[in-house]
N, C-alpha and C positions, 0 to 999 in steps of 0.2 A: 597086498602092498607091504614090503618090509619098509623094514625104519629107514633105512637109506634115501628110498625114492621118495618117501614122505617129508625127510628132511629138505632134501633138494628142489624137493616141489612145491615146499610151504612157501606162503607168499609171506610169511614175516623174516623167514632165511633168508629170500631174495630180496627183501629189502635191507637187512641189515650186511647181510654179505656186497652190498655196494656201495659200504662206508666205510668197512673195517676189513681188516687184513686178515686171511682165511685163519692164518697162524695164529690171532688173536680170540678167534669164537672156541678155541678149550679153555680159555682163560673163563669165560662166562661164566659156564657149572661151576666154576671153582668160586669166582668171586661171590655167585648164589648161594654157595654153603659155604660160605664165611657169613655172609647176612644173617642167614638161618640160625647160624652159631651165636652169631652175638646176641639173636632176638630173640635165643632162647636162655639165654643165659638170664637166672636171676638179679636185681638191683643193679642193671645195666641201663644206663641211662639212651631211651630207643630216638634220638634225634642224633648222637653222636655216631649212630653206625653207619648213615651213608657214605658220610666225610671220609670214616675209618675205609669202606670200601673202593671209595674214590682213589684213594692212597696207595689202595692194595692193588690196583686195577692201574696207576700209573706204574706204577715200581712196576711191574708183571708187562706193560707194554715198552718198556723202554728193555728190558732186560730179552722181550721177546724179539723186539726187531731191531736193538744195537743202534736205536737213534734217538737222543731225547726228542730234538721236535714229534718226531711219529710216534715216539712211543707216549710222548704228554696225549698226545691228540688218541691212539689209540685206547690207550688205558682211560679215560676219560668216558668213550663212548660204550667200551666195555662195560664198567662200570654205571652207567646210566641204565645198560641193559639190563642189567642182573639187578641192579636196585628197579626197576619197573615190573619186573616178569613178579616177583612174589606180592606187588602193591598191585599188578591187574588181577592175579588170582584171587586174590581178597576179594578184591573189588565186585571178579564174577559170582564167587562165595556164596559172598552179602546179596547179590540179586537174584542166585536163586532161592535162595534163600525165602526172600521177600516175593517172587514170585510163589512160591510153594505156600506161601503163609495165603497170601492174596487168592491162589487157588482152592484151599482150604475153606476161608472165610465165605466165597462164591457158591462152594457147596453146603455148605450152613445155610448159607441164604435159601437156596434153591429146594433144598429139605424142609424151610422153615415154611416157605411158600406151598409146598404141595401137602403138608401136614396140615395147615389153617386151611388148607380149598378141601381136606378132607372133612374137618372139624363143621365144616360149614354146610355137607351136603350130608 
C-alpha cells in the first residue's frame, strides 16, 4: 500500500476531508510545524501557542480560498486539527508508555511468584 491509498483510505482523512476544503489540508502540516516550533522554542510561554496557530490557520484560510467567512471557518478547523494531532500523539505516547511500565511490573510479579513456589518446594 503506498502513501496515497493509505491517505485516502484513512478513516480520519474521510472525516476531516468532509468539513474542510481539499485546498486547505496542506495548510495542516504546516500549521503543525509551527506548533512544534513554538513548543520547542525556550521560555515561550506553551498556553499562547494554540491562539497563535489559530491566527496562523485563519490568515492561511482566508488567503487560501479568497473568502473571509470560509476562510474564518476554514482556518479555524485547520487549526483545531494540527493543535489535536501532536496533543493525541502525546496522549498515545503516555499510554504506552504506561502500558509498557504495567507490562513490566506484571512480569515482576509473575517472576516473584514462580521464584517463592521454587523457594518453597
Amino acid at each position: 500500500m503506498n502513501i496515497s491509498d493509505f491517505l485516502f483510505t484513512n478513516e480520519a482523512y474521510q472525516f476531516v476531508s468532509q468539513y474542510m476544503a481539499p485546498e486547505m489540508l496542506i495548510v495542516i502540516p504546516v500549521l503543525i510545524f509551527i506548533y512544534w516550533l513554538m513548543e520547542q522554542t525556550p521560555n515561550f510561554r506553551k498556553w499562547v501557542i494554540p491562539y497563535i496557530v489559530t491566527l496562523f490557520g485563519i490568515g492561511a484560510g482566508v488567503i487560501v480560498t479568497k473568502s473571509v467567512e470560509d476562510g474564518f471557518l476554514q482556518g479555524v478547523l485547520a487549526a483545531a486539527v494540527s493543535i489535536l494531532i501532536p496533543a493525541i500523539q502525546a496522549k498515545v505516547k503516555k499510554s504506552k508508555q504506561a502500558v509498557a511500565i504495567l507490562e513490566q511490573q506484571e512480569l515482576e510479579k509473575q517472576e516473584n511468584k514462580d521464584e517463592h513456589k521454587c523457594e518453597e518446594q
